[in-house]
C-alpha positions in Angstrom: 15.1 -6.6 -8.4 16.7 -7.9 -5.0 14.8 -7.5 -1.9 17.9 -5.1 -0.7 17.6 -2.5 -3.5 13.6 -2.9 -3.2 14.1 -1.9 0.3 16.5 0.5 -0.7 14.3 2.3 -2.9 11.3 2.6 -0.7 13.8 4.1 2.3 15.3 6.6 -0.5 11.6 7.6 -1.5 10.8 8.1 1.9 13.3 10.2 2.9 12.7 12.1 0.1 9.1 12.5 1.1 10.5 13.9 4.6 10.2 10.5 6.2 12.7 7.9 7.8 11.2 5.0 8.0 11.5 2.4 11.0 11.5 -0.9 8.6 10.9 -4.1 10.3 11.9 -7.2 8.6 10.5 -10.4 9.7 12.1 -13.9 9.4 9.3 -14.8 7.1 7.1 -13.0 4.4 4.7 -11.2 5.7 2.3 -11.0 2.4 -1.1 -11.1 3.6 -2.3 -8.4 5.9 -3.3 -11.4 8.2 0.2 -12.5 8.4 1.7 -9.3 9.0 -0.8 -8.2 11.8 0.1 -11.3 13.7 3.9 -10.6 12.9 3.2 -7.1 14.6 0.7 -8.2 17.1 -1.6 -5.3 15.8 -4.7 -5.3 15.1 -5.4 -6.1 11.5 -7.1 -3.2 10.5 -3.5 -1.8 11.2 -2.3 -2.8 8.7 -2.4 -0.8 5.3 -2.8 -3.1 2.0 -1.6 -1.1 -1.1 -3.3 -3.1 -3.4 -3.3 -2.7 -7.3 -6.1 -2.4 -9.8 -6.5 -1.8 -13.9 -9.3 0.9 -14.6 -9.6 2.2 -18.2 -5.6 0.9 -19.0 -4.3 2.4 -16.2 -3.2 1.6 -12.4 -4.7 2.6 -9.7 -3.9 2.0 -6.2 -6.3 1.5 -3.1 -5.2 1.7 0.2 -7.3 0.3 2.5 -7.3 -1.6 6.1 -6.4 -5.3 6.2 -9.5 -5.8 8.1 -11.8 -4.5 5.0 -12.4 -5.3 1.5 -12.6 -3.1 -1.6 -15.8 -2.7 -3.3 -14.6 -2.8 -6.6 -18.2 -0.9 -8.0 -17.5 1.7 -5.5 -13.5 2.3 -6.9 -14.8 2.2 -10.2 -17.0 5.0 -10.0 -14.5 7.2 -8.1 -11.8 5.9 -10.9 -14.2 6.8 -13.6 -14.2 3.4 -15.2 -14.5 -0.6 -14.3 -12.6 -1.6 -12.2 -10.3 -5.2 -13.1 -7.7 -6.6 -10.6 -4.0 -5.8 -11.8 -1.8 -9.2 -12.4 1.6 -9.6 -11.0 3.4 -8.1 -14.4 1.2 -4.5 -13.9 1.7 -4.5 -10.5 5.6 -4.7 -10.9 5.5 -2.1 -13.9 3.8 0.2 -12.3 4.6 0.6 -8.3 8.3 -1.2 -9.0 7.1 -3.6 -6.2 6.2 -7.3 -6.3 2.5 -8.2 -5.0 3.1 -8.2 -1.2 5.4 -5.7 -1.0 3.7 -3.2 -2.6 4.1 0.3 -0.1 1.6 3.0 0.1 4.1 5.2 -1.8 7.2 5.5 -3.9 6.5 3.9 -6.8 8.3 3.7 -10.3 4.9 6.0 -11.5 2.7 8.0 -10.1 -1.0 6.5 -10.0 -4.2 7.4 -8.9 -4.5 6.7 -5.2 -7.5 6.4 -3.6 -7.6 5.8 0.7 -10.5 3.9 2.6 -11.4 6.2 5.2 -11.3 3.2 7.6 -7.5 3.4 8.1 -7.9 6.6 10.4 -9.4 4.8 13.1 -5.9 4.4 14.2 -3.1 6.9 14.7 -0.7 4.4 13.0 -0.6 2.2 10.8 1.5 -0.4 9.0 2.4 -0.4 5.4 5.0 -3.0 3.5 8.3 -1.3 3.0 9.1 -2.9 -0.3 9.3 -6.1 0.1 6.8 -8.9 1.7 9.0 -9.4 5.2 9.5 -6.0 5.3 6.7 -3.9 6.7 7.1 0.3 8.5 4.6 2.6 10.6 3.0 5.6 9.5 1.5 7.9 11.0 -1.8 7.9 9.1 -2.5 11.7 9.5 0.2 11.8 6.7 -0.6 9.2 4.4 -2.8 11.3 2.2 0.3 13.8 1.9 3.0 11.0 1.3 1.1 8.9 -1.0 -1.1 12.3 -2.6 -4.3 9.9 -2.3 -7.7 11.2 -1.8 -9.4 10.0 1.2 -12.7 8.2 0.4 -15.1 5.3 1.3 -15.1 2.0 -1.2 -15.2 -0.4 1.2 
């Protein structure tokens, strides 16, 4: 998929979803949460990683702050299952995304989503828009209601 329908599809999604998103693209990929933070000049727990895990066959997606790290015992017990880190292929098969693109919501499927508590120190917050130079704001009061995720602690 190009980075222009990726894009494309994440804008349609949320619009749909009652959004318009500002997108930002950047001259260069923003991938990593690090990268993207110093891109925005935010701090980095600003910035939302969607990132991508296998429990029990299926995907589930954490959202958390780029300043924190999943605890991958903690996911699994709110998953129901262990937890195993998703390759490239599951990633793409299930958000529609590539790794580094990934957005906090409209995916190709609907997966469990689970949300760090740690993003709501901040009123907004950055997620990627579908591609990795593309990133968007958020407001995070309504991330649990765009990306139907349950707010919890596993970091």
């Amino acid at each position: 998929m190009s980075r222009a329908k990726a894009n494309e599809r994440f804008s349609s999604a949320a619009v749909l979803l009652g959004l318009e998103p500002d997108i930002t693209r950047f001259p260069e990929d923003t991938r990593t949460a690090v990268q993207a933070a110093a891109a925005l000049r935010c701090e980095l727990g600003q910035i939302i990683k969607s990132l991508v895990f296998v429990c029990r066959g299926r995907a589930v997606l954490a959202l958390t702050a780029g300043d924190r790290q999943v605890n991958t015992e903690l996911l699994g017990v709110l998953a129901g299952g262990k937890i195993e880190k998703a390759d490239a292929e599951v990633v793409r098969r299930a958000t529609g995304f590539a790794i580094g693109g990934v957005p906090p919501f409209g995916h190709s499927s609907r997966l469990s989503c689970f949300i760090d508590q740690s993003i709501y120190r901040y009123e907004i917050a950055w997620g990627a828009a579908g591609t990795p130079d593309t990133v968007f704001p958020v407001r995070t009061d309504r991330l649990a209601s765009l990306s139907d995720g349950q707010i919890v602690e596993f970091t």
